[in-house]
C-alpha positions as CSV (number, residue, x, y, z in Angstrom):
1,X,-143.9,-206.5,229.6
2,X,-139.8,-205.4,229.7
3,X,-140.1,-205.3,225.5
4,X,-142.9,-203.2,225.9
5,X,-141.4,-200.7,228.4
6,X,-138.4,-200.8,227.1
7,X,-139.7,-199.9,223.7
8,X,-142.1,-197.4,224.9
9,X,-139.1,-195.9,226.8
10,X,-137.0,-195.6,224.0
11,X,-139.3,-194.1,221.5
12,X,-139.3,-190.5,224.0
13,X,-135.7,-189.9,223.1
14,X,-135.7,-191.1,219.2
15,X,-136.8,-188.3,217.0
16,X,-138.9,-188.4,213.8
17,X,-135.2,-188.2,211.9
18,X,-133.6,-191.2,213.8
19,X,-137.0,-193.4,213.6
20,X,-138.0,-193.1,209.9
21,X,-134.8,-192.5,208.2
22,X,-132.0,-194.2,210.8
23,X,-134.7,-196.7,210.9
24,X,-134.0,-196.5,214.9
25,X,-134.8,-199.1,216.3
26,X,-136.4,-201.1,213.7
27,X,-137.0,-200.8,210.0
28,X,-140.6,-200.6,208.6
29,X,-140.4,-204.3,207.4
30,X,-139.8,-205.6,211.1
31,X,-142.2,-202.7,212.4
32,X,-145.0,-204.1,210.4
33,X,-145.6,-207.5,211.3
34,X,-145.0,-206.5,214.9
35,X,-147.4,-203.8,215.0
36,X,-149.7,-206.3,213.7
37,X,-149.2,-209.0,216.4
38,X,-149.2,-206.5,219.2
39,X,-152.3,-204.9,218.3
40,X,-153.8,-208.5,218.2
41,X,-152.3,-209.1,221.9
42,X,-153.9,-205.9,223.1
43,X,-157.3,-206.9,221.5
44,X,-157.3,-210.2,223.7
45,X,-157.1,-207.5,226.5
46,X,-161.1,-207.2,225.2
47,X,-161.5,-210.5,224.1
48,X,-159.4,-213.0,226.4
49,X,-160.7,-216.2,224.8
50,X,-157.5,-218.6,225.0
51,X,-155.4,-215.5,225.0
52,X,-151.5,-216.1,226.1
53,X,-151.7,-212.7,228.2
54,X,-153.6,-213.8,230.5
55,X,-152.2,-214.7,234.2
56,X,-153.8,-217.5,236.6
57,X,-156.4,-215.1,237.7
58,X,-157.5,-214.8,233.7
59,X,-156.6,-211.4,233.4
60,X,-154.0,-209.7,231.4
61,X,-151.1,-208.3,234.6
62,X,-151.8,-205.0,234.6
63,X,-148.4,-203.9,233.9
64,X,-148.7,-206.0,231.0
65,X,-151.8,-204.0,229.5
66,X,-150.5,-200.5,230.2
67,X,-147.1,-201.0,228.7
68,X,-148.6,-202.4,225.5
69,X,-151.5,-200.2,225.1
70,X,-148.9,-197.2,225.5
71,X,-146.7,-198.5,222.8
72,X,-149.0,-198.6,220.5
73,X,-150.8,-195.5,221.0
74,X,-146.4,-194.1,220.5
75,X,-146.4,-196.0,217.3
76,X,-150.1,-195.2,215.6
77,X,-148.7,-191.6,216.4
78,X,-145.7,-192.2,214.8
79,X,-147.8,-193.3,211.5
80,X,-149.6,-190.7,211.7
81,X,-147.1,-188.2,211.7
82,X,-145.6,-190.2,209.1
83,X,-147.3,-193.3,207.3
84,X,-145.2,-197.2,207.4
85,X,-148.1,-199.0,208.1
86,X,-149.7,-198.7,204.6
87,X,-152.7,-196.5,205.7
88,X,-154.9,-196.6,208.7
89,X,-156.6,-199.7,208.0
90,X,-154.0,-201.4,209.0
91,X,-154.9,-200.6,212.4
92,X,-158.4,-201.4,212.0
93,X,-159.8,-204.4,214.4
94,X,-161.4,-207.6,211.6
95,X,-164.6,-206.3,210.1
96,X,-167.1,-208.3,212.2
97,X,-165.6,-206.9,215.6
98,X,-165.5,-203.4,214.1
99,X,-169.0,-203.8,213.4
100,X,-170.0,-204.8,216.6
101,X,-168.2,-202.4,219.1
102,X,-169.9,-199.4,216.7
103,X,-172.8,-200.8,217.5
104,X,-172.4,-201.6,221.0
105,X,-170.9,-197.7,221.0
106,X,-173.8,-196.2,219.9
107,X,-176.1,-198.2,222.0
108,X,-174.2,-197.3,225.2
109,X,-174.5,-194.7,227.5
110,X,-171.2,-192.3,226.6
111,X,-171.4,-191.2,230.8
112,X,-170.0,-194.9,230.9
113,X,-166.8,-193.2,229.4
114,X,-165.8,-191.2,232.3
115,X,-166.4,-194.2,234.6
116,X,-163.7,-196.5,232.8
117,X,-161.4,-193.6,232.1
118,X,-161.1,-193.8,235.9
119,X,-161.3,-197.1,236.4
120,X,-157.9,-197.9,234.2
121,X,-157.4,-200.8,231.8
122,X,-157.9,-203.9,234.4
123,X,-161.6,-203.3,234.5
124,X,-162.0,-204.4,231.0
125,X,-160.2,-207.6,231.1
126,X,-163.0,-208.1,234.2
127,X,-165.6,-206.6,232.0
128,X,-164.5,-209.7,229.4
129,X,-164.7,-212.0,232.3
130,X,-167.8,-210.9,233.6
131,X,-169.4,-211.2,230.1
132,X,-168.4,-214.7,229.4
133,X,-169.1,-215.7,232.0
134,X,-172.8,-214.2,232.1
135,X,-173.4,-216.1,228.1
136,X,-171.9,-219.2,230.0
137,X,-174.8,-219.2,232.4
138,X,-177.1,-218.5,229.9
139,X,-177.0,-214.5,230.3
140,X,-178.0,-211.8,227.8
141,X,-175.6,-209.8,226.3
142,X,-175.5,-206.2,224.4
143,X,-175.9,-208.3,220.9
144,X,-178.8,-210.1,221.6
145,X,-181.4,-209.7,224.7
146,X,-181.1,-207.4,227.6
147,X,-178.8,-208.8,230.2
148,X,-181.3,-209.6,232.6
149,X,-183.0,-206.3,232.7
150,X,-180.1,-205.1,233.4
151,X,-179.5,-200.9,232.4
152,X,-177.6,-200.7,228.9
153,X,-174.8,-199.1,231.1
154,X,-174.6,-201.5,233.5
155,X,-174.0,-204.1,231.4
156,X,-170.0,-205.9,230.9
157,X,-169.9,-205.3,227.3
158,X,-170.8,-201.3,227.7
159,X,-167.4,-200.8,229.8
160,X,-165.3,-203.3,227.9
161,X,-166.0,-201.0,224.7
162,X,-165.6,-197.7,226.5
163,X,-162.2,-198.4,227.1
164,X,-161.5,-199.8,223.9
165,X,-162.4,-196.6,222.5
166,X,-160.9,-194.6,225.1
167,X,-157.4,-196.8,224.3
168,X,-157.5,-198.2,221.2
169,X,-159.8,-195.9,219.4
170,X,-157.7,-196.7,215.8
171,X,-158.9,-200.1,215.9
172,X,-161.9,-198.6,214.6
173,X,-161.9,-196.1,211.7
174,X,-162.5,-192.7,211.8
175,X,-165.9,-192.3,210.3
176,X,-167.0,-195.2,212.6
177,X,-165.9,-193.3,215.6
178,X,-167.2,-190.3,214.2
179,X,-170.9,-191.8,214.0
180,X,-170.4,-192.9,217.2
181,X,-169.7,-189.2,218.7
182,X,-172.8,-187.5,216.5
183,X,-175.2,-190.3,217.6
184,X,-174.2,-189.1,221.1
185,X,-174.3,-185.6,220.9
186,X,-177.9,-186.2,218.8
187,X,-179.3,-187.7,221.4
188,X,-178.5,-185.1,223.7
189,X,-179.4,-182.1,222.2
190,X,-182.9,-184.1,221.1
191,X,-183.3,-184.6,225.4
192,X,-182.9,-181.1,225.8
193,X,-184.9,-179.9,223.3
194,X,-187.8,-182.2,224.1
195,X,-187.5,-180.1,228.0
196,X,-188.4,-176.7,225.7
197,X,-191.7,-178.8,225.2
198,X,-192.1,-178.4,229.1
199,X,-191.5,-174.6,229.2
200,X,-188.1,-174.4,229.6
201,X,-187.1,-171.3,227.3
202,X,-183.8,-170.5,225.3
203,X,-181.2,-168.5,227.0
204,X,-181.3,-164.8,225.6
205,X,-178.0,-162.7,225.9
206,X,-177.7,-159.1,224.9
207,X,-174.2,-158.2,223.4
208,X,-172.5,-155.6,221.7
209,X,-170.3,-156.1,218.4
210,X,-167.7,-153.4,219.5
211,X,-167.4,-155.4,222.9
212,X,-168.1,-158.8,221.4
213,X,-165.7,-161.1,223.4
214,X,-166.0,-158.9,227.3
215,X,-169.9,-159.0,226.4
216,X,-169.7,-163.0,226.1
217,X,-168.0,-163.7,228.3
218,X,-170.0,-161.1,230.8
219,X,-173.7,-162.9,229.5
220,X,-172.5,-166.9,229.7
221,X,-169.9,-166.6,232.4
222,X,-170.9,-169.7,235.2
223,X,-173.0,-171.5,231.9
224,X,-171.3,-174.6,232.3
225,X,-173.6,-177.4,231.0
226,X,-176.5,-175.1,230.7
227,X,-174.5,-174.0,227.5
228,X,-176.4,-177.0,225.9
229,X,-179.3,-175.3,225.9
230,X,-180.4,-173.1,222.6
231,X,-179.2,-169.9,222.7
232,X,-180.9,-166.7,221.5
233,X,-178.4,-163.7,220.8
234,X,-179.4,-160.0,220.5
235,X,-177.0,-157.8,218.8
236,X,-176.1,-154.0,219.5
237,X,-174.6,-152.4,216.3
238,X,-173.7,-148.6,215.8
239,X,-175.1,-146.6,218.7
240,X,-176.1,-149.6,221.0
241,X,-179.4,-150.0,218.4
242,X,-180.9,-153.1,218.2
243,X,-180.0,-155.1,215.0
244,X,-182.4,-157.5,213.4
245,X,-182.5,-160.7,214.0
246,X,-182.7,-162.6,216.8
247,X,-182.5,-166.6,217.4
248,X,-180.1,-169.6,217.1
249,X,-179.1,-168.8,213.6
250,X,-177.9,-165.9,214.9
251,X,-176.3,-167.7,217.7
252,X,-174.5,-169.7,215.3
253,X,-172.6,-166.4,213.9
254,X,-172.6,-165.0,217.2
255,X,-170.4,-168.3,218.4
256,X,-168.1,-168.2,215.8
257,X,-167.2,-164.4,215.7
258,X,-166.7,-164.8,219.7
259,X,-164.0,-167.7,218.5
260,X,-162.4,-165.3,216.2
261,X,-162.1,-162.8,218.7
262,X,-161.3,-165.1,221.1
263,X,-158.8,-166.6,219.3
264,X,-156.3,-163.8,217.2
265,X,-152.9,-163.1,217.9
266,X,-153.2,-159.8,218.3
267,X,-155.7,-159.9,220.9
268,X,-153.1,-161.6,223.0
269,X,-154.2,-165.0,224.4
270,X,-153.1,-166.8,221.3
271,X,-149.4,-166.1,219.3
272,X,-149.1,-168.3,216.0
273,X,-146.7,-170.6,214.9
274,X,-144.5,-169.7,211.5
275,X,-147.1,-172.2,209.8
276,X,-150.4,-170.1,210.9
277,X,-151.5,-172.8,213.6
278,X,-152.6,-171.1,217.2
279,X,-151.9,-172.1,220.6
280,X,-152.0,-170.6,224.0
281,X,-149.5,-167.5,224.6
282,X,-147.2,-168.1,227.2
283,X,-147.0,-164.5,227.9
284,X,-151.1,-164.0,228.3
285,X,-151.3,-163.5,231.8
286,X,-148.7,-160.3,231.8
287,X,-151.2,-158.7,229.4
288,X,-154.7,-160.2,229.9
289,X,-155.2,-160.1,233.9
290,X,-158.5,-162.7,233.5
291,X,-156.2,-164.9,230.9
292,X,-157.1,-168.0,232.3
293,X,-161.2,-167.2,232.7
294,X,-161.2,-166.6,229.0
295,X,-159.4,-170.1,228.4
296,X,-161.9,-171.4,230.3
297,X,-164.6,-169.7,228.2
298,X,-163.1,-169.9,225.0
299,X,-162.9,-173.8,225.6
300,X,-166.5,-173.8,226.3
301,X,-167.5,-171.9,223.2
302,X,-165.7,-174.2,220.8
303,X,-167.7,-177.5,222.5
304,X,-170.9,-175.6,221.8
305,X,-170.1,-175.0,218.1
306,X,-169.2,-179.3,217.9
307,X,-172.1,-179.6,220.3
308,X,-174.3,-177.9,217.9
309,X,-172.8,-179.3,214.8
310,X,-171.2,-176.0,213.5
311,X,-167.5,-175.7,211.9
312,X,-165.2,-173.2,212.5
313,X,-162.4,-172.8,211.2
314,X,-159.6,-172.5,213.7
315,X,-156.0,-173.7,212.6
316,X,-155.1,-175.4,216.2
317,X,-151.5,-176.0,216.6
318,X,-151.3,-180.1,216.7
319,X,-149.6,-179.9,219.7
320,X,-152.3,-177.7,221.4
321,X,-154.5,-180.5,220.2
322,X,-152.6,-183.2,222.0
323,X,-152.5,-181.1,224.9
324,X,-156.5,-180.8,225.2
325,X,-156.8,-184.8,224.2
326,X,-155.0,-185.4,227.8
327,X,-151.7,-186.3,225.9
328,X,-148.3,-185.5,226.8
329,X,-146.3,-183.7,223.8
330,X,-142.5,-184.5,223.1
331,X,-139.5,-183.7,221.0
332,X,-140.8,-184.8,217.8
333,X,-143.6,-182.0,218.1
334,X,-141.5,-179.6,218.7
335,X,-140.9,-178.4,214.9
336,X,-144.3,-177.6,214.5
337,X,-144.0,-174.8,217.3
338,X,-140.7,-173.9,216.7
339,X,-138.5,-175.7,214.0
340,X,-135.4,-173.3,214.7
341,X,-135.8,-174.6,218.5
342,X,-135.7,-178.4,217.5
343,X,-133.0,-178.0,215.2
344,X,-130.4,-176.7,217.5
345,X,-131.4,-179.4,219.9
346,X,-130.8,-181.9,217.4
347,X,-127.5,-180.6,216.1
348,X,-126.5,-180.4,220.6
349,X,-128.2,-184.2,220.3
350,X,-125.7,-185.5,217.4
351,X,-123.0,-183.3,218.6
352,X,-119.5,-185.5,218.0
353,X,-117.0,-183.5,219.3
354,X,-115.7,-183.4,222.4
355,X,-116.0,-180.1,223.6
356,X,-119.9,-179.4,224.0
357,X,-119.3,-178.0,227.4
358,X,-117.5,-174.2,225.4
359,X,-121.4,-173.8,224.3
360,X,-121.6,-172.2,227.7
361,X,-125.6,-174.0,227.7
362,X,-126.8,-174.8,231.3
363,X,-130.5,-176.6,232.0
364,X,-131.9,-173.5,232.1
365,X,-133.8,-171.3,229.4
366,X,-135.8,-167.9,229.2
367,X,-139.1,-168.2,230.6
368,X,-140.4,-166.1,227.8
369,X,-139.6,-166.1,224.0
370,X,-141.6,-162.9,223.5
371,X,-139.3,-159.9,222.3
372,X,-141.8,-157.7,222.9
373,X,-141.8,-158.2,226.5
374,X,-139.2,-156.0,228.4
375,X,-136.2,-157.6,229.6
376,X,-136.8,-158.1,233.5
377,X,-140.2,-160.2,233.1
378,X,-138.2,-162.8,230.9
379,X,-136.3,-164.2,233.5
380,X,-134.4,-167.6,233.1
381,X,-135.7,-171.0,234.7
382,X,-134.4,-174.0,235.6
383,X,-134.9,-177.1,233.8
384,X,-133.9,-178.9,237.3
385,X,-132.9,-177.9,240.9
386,X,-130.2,-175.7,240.4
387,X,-129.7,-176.1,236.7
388,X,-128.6,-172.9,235.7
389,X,-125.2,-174.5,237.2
390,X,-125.7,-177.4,235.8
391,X,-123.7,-177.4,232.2
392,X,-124.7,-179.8,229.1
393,X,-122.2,-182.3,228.7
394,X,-122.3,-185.1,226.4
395,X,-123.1,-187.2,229.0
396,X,-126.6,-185.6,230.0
397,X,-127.5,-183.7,226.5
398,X,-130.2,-186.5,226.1
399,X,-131.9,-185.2,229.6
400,X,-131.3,-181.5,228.1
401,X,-133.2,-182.4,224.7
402,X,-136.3,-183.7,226.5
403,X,-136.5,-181.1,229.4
404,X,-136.2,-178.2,227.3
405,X,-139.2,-180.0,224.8
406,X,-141.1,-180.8,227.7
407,X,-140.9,-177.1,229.5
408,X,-141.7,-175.5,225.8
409,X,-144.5,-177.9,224.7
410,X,-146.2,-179.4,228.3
411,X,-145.2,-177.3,231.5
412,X,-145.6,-173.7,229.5
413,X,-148.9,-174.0,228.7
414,X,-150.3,-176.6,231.7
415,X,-152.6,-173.7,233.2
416,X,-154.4,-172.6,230.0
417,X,-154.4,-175.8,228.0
418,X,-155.9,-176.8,231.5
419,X,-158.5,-174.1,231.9
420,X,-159.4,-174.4,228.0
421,X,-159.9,-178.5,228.3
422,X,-162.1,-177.3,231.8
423,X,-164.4,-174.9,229.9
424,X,-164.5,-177.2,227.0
425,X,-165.7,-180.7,229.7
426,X,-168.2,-178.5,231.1
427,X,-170.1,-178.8,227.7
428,X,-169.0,-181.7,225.4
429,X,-167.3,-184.9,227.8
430,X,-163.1,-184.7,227.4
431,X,-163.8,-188.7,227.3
432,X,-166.5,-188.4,223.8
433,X,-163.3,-186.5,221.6
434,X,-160.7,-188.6,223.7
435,X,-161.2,-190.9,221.0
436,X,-159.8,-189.4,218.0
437,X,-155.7,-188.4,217.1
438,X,-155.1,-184.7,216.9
439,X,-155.4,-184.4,213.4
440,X,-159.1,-185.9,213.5
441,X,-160.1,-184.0,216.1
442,X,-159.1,-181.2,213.9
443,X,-161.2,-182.2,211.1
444,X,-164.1,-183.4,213.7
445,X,-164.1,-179.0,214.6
446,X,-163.2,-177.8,211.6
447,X,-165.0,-179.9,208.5
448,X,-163.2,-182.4,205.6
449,X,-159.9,-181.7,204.0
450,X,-160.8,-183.4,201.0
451,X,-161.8,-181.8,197.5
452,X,-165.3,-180.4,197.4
453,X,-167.8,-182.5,195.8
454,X,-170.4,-180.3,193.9
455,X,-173.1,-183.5,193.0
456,X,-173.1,-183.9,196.8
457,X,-174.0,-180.3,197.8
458,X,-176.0,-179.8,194.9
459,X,-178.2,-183.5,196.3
460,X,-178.6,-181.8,199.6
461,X,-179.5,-178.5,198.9
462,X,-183.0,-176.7,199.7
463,X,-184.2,-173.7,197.8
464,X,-187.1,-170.8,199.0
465,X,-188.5,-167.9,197.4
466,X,-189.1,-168.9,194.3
467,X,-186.8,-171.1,193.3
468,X,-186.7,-175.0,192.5
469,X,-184.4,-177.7,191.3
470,X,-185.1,-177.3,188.2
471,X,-185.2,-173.1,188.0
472,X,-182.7,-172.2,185.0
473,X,-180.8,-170.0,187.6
474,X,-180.3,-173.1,189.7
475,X,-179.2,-175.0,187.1
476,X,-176.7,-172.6,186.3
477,X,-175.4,-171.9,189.8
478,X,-174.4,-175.8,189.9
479,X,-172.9,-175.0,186.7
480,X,-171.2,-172.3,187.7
481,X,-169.5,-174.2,190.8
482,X,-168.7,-177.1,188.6
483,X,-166.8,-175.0,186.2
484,X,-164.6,-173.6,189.3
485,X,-161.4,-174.1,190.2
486,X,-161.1,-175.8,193.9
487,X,-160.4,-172.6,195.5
488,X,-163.5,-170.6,193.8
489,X,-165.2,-173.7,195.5
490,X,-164.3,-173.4,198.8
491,X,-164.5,-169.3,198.6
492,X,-168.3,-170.1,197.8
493,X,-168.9,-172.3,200.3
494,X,-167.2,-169.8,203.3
495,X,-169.3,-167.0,201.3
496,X,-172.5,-168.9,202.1
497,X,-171.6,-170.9,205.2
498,X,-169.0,-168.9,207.0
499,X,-166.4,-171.9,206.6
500,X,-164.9,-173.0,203.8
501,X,-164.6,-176.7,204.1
502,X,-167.7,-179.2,203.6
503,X,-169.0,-181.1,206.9
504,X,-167.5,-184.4,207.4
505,X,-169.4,-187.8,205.7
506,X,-170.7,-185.0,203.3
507,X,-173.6,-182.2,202.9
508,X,-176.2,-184.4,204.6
509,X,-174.1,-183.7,207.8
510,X,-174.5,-179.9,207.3
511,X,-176.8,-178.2,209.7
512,X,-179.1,-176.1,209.1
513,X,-179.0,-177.3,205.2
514,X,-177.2,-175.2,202.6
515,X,-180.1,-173.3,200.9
516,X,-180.4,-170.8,197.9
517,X,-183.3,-167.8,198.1
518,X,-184.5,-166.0,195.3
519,X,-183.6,-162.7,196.4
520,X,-184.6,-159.1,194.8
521,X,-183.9,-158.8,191.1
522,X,-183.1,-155.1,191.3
523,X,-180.2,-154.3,188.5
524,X,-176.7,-154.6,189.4
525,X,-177.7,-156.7,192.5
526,X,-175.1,-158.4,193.5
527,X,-175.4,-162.3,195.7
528,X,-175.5,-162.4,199.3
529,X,-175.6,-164.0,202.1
530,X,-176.5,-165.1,205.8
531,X,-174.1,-167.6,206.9
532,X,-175.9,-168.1,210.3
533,X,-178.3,-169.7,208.4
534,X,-176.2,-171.2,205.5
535,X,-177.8,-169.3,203.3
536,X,-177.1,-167.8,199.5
537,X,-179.3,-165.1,198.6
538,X,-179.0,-165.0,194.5
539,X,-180.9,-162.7,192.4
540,X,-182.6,-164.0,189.1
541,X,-179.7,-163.2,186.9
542,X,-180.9,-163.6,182.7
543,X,-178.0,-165.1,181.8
544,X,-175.4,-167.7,182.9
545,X,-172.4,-165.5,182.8
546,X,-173.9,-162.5,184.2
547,X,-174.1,-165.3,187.3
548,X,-170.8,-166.2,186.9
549,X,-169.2,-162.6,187.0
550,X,-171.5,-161.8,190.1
551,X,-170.8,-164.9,191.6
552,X,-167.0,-164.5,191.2
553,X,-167.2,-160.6,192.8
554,X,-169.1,-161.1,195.6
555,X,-166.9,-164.4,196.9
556,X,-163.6,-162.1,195.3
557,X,-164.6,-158.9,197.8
558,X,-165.1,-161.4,200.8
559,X,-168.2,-159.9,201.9
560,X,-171.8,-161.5,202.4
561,X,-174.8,-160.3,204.2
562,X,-173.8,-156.4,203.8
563,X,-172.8,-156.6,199.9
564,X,-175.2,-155.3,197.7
C-alpha cells in the first residue's frame, strides 16, 4: 500500500521528459515486469481465490485496492501517451477471463454501472465473496444457470464486472469494450423504438438554417433523456420556406451541422489549440451570456450522434476528453493546450541557479490568456491564499509547476466541462464511455484512424435505382476508389457520408448503410450526394474515366447535395 501511494504520488510531479527519457523512477525493463505483477494483484481484487491481498476478513484493505488501481490507471496512461509496454495487449487480462467478463458485460444491465461507480472498489471484493460463496452452496452463476431466479442485475458477478470495467477497462481490449457499449446502446434504442409500436410518435422540431444553433437549442431545450427518442427535423431555408425533406435522416445532418455550429472558434464557446484540437473557452461567459446552457446542450447533442451511431468529426482536445471521462488532467498534458506554457515551467522546474527568486514570478497568473479581451477583465488570481506575495523559490517551484497546470487544465474549465458531461449523462450514461482512455473515446465519436479499406466498403454496400453489383458503373466506381490515393479515399467517403473516416470494426458498423443511386444521366452531370442518408448519387457515366474526372471534381469542390 505505501509503494503504491508513494508511486502514485510521485508520478504527478515527473513529467513525460523525466519518465521516458531520465527513466525517472524506473527504466522500462524494471517497469515491465512490475506492471505485469501489479495488474495480476489488482485482478485478485475480482478474483480473490488464494490471493496474498486479502486481509482476515477476505477482502483486499481498501486502501490497498485504491492505491493500486490508481497506479495503474497513471501508468496505462503513461503508455498510452507513449508506448514501454510493447502494445496494449500487454495489459489485456488471459484470454478465457477476457472472454468471460465480455460476456458477462453484455449480459448485464449497464444501470448496474452507476450503482458500483458509487459504491467504490470494496463492493467488488464482496461481489467475489458473495459469488463464491453462492457456487459453494451449490448457487447459479452468470456462466451457467440463473442464480436462483435471481434478476441478471442483481446477481455478484454483474457488479464485480462493472467495476472491473469502470477501473480496469484495459484489461480488456478495445474492440471488446467497444462491443460491449453498442450492444448497450442497441438494446436501448430497439426498447424505444418498440414504444413507437404503442403510439408514441417522433419528436418534430422546426428550425431555421440562418439560426441553426439558437433554433436548437430553443426546440430540445429540457430534452434530457427524451433525446433518445427519433427525431424528425423540418428545415426553413431562404425566406423561412419549407425545405424538403423531413425525418431522421435529416436529423442525422441536422445533429451534426448543430455540432459544427456549436463547436467553432469563432462562434466563441470553443478556442483551438495550435494543433486544431477544441476545448471549452475560458473567456465564453464574457461573450456568450447562456455559455454554460449551450455546454449543457452541446454535450447532449454529441451523446445523441454516439447514441444513434453517427460520427462526427470533432477534433476534441485530449485533455477536454479526460476532463469529460471524470479524470483529473496534469502537467504532462499541458503541451497539448499550450506547449509554450509547459516549457517555461519546465525550464523554472530544472532551473540550477540560485537566483530564481530575480524572475519576479509569484503563485499567481492572469485569469485570461485571451488578448482580445480588454485589459481590466483579465485580472490576476492566486494560485493560493495570498499568492500574488508569495514568490517562487527553489524550494516551492514544484508546488508552482502543478498549481499553474492544475488552474490551466482542471479549475479553468470545471463549470463547462461540467455542464458539457451534464448534458451529455442526460442521454448516453458518463459510466457506459467511462470505460475507454481519451484517445478511444475519440475514435468511439469520431470513426477509425486506420487506412481505408475499399473490399470492406465495397462488401457492405447497397445500391437503388437501377444499379447492381455487377452494373459496369459499379464496377468502375470500386475501381475508381481503389486506384486513389488515401486522401482521395477519405474525401469520398466525407463527400458521401459527411465524415471522412470509416466506422469502427468496419462498414458493417455504418448506419444507415453506404449506398450508390443511379441518378439522372443528363450531360455534364456531375455526382452528388445526401450524407443524411449516406448516400452517392452517381450518374451512368459511358466510360471509366469520364467517372474518374467527375468523381475527382465533385469530392475536389467539397460540395454534395447542391452540386450539379
Amino acid at each position: 500500500c505505501v509503494f503504491c501511494s508513494c508511486f502514485s504520488h510521485l508520478l504527478v510531479a515527473v513529467d513525460d521528459d523525466e519518465f521516458f527519457d531520465g527513466e525517472r523512477p524506473f527504466a522500462a525493463p524494471t517497469l515491465r515486469p512490475m506492471i505485469t505483477s501489479l495488474k495480476s494483484a489488482a485482478l485478485s481484487i475480482y478474483w480473490p481465490h488464494g490471493s496474498l491481498l486479502l486481509n482476515r476478513s477476505g477482502r483486499p484493505p481498501p486502501a490497498l485496492a485504491s492505491a493500486l488501481l490508481r497506479l495503474l490507471r497513471q501508468l496505462y496512461d503513461r503508455d498510452m501517451r507513449r508506448s514501454f509496454m510493447g502494445g496494449a495487449s500487454a495489459w489485456f487480462a488471459d484470454a478465457s477471463r477476457q472472454q468471460t467478463i465480455e460476456s458477462l458485460a453484455q449480459r448485464m444491465d449497464p444501470i448496474v454501472l452507476d450503482a458500483v461507480q458509487a459504491d467504490g472498489v470494496e463492493a467488488a471484493a464482496t461481489a467475489s465473496q458473495a459469488s463464491s460463496a453462492s457456487a459453494a452452496a451449490g448457487g447459479g452463476s452468470m456462466g451457467g444457470g440463473n442464480g436462483g431466479g435471481l434478476p441478471l442485475s442483481e446477481l455478484p458477478e454483474a457488479k464485480r464486472v462493472a467495476s472491473l470495467l469502470l477501473r480496469m477497462p484495459f484489461t480488456l481490449s478495445f474492440e471488446q469494450r467497444l462491443r460491449v457499449l453498442r450492444r448497450w446502446l442497441h438494446a436501448d434504442r430497439e426498447e424505444r423504438l418498440s414504444a413507437m409500436l404503442f403510439g408514441q410518435t417522433p419528436h418534430t422540431i422546426t428550425v431555421r438554417r440562418e439560426h441553426l444553433l439558437a433554433d436548437a437549442h430553443r426546440e430540445l431545450k429540457g430534452f434530457g433523456l427524451r433525446l433518445r427518442s427519433p427525431l424528425r427535423v423540418k428545415f426553413l431555408g431562404i425566406d423561412d420556406l419549407e425545405e424538403a425533406g423531413l425525418g431522421e435522416g435529416v436529423a442525422k445532418e441536422f445533429l451534426v451541422d448543430v455540432l459544427k455550429a456549436g463547436f467553432d472558434p469563432a462562434f466563441g464557446l470553443f478556442s483551438a489549440t495550435p494543433d486544431g484540437t477544441l476545448y471549452p473557452n475560458p473567456a465564453a461567459p464574457l461573450r456568450i451570456p447562456e455559455s454554460t446552457q449551450l455546454y449543457e446542450f452541446l454535450g447532449a447533442v454529441l451523446a445523441k450522434t454516439l447514441y444513434e451511431g453517427i460520427l462526427v468529426e470533432l477534433p476534441l482536445a485530449p485533455f477536454f476528453v479526460s476532463r469529460l471521462l471524470g479524470r483529473t488532467n496534469t502537467v504532462a498534458d499541458l503541451p497539448y493546450m499550450d506547449r509554450g506554457l509547459y516549457d517555461s515551467l519546465m525550464f523554472v522546474k530544472r532551473y540550477d541557479g540560485a537566483d530564481l527568486e530575480n524572475m519576479t514570478l509569484s503563485f499567481a497568473v492572469e485569469q485570461y490568456t485571451d488578448e482580445t479581451l480588454p485589459p481590466e477583465r483579465r485580472r490576476q488570481v492566486a494560485l493560493k491564499p495570498n499568492g500574488e506575495n508569495v514568490a517562487v523559490t527553489l524550494t516551492n517551484r514544484l508546488e508552482y509547476v502543478f498549481l499553474v497546470s492544475h488552474y490551466r487544465l482542471n479549475t479553468q474549465m470545471r463549470r463547462p466541462c461540467d455542464a458539457f458531461l451534464r448534458g451529455f449523462g442526460e442521454v448516453v450514461p458518463a459510466a457506459w464511455v467511462n470505460m475507454f482512455s481519451p484517445h478511444e473515446l475519440q475514435l468511439v465519436l469520431g470513426g477509425s484512424d486506420a487506412p481505408l479499406d475499399v473490399d470492406d466498403w465495397r462488401a457492405h454496400a447497397v445500391y437503388s435505382g437501377g444499379y447492381h453489383p455487377e452494373h459496369p458503373v459499379i464496377k468502375w466506381l470500386w475501381q475508381v476508389l481503389r486506384e486513389f490515393d488515401g486522401p482521395h479515399r477519405a474525401a469520398t467517403l466525407k463527400f458521401a457520408t459527411s465524415c471522412s473516416r470509416p466506422p469502427l470494426m468496419g462498414f458493417a458498423h455504418l448506419m444507415p448503410q453506404f449506398c450508390v443511386h443511379r441518378a439522372t444521366d443528363e450531360e455534364g452531370r456531375l455526382p452528388t450526394s445526401a450524407t443524411c442518408m449516406n448516400l452517392l448519387k452517381l450518374p451512368p457515366y459511358e466510360s471509366l474515366e469520364v467517372l474518374r474526372e467527375r468523381l475527382t471534381y465533385a469530392i475536389e469542390a467539397g460540395c454534395g447535395f447542391e452540386l450539379s
